[in-house]
N, C-alpha and C positions, 0 to 999 in steps of 0.2 A: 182378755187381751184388748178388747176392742175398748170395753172404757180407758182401760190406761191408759190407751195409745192415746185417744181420745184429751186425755186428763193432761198428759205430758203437751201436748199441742195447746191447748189453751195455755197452761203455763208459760210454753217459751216463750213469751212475747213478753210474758212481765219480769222473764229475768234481765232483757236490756233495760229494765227502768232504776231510776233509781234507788235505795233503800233494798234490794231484793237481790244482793252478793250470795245468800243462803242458797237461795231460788235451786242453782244449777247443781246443788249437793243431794236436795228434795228430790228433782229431775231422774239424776243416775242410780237414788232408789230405785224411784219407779221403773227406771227403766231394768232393772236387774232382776224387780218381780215379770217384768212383762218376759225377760229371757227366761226366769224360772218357769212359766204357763205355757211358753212356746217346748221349752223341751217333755213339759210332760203330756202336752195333747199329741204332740209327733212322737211320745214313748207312745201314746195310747192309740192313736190311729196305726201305725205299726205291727202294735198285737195283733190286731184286726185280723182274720183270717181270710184270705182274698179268695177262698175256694168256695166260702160260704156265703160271701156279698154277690149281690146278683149287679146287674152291669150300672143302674143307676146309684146302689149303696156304692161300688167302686169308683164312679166319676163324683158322688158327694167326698168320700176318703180324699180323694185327689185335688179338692177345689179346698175342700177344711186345711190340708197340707199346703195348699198354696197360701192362702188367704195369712195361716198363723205366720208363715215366712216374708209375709209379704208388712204383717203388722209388727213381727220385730224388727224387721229395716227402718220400719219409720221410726221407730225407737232409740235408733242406734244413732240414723241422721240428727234426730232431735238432742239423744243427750252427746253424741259423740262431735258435731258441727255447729248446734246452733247454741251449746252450754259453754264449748270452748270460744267461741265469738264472743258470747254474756260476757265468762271473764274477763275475755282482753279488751272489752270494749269498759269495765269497771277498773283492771288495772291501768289502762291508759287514761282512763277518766276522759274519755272519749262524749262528743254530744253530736247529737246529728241533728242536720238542720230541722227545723218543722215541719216543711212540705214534705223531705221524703220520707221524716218517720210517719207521716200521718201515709202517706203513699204505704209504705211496709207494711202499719198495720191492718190497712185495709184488705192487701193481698194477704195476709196473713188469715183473717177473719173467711176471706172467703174460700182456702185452701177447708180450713177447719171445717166451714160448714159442706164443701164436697165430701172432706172424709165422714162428718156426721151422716152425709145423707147416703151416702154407699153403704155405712154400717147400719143404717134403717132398713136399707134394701134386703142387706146380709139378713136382718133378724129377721125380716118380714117373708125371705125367701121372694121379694118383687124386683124382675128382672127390669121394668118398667123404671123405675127408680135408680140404678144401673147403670141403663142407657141415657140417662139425665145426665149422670154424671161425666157419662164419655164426652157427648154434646156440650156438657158446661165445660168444659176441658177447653176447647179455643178458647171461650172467652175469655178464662185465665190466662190461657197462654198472648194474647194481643195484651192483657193488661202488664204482663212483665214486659214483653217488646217494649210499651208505653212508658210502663218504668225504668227499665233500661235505659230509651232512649232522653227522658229528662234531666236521668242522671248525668249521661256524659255531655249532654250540653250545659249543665250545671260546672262540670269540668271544667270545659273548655273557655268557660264564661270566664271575664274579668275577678268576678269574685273569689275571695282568698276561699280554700280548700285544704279539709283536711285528709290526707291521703289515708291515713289509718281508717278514718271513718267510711272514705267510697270502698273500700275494700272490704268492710264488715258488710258494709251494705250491699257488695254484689254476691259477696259470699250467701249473704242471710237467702237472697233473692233463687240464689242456685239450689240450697239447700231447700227451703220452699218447694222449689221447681221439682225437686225429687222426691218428695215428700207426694206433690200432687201426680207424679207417675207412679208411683206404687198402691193411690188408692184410686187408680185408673184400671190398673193389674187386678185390686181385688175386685174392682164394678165387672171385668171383663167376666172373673171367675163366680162371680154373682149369677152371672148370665150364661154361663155352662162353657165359655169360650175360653179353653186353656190352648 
């Protein structure tokens, strides 16, 4: 689950470019495998017989049940908000200025490399690495504020705007935003903190 998720996230970004209309059909594959993996680790951790785990097998049961639900949401965000954007943003033939796509991808890159490095943690079993990711969590979140607020001065500026376009782009930005709360959720469950 975790490369997928993984796999899905580097992708979205290349479905708003152009040439890459396919992109978000690839996307809802994967994401369809990632819901197939989630339902059969929560069929298997289920069987599990809770009489015979002792209290640390029962809190890893519970943090693996969280983590998989926590890695098909980002699945869902990605193919269900940030695929549906792709499109409208290819059938509108929509172009976003340069600063802010260069802004989007950057926050984009660095959500990706939070969720790579939580799911380092995850394999590594390092709580340490975890807690990186919690702490890296402001500095995302001051970078949207930053983004945000360019945006709507951008707005409100003299310069002609396209509204379809600020609208994909606070969408994309929120969608993002949710994405780095859920792999904040599994850093927490990393760290035995459910």
């Amino acid at each position: 689950m975790a490369d997928l998720a993984t796999e899905m996230l580097q992708l979205s970004i290349q479905a708003f470019e152009e040439g890459t209309k396919d992109l978000p059909k690839r996307i809802g594959t994967l994401d369809d495998q990632l819901d197939d993996l989630e339902s059969a680790i929560k069929h298997y951790l289920m069987q599990l017989n809770a009489e015979t785990l002792n209290e640390e097998q029962t809190q890893r049961e519970l943090s693996l049940l969280h983590i998989s639900t926590e890695l098909e949401a980002i699945g869902d965000i990605i193919d269900r908000q940030l695929m549906r954007l792709a499109r409208r943003k290819h059938r509108k033939q929509i172009i976003f200025l340069q600063p802010e796509w260069e802004d989007m991808v950057a926050y984009h890159r660095e959500v990706l490399g939070l969720l790579q490095q939580v799911l380092a943690g995850l394999a590594a079993q390092d709580s340490e690495l975890a807690e990186e990711t919690i702490i890296h969590r402001q500095y995302l979140n001051q970078i949207k504020r930053e983004m945000h607020l360019r945006h709507l001065q951008q707005l409100s500026s003299s310069a002609p705007t396209n509204l379809d376009a600020s609208a994909i782009h606070l969408e994309m930005v929120n969608a993002m935003s949710r994405i780095l709360s859920h792999t904040c959720s599994i850093a927490r469950a990393v760290q035995g903190d459910l």
